[in-house]
C-alpha positions, 0 to 999 in steps of 0.5 A, a space after each residue: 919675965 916680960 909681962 905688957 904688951 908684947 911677949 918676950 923674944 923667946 916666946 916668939 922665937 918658941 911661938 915661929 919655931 913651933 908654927 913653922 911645922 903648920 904653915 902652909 900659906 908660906 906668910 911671913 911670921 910676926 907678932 901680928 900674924 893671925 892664924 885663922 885669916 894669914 895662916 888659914 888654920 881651922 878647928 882642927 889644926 888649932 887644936 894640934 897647934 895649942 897641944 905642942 904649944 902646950 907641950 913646948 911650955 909644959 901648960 894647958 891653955 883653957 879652950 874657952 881663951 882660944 876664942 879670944 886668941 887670934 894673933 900669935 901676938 895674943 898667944 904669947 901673951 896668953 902663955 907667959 901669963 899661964 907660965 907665970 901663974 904656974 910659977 
């Protein structure tokens, strides 16, 4: 398991795959890609987009990490972490 700086490939991949069902600005999918300045999310479409996130990797993200999360970079980050504590 890749813990650092960066999340794995296959956590990205999962992370693109699942945000192209709520990417409506049409931007281009990086790590860097924040959700509420590039892809214009707001409460309600977060919280749709973390309850497939969640679904995806079978784990619950704790709402009060949400505040802290703002990239899909830091996203994945914070689900391998979750992934691995469950582990």
């Amino acid at each position: 398991m890749n813990v650092g700086n960066e999340p794995s490939p296959e956590t990205l991949a999962a992370l693109y795959e699942i945000l192209g069902q709520f990417n409506k600005t049409g931007a281009e999918l990086t790590p860097g890609t924040r959700f509420s300045e590039d892809l214009n999310f707001d409460s309600l479409v977060v919280m749709e987009f973390v309850a497939v996130v969640e679904d995806r990797f079978d784990i619950s993200i704790p709402l009060n990490i949400l505040p802290d999360i703002a990239s899909v970079r830091e996203l994945g980050l914070a689900v391998e972490k979750i992934v691995a504590e469950n582990s």
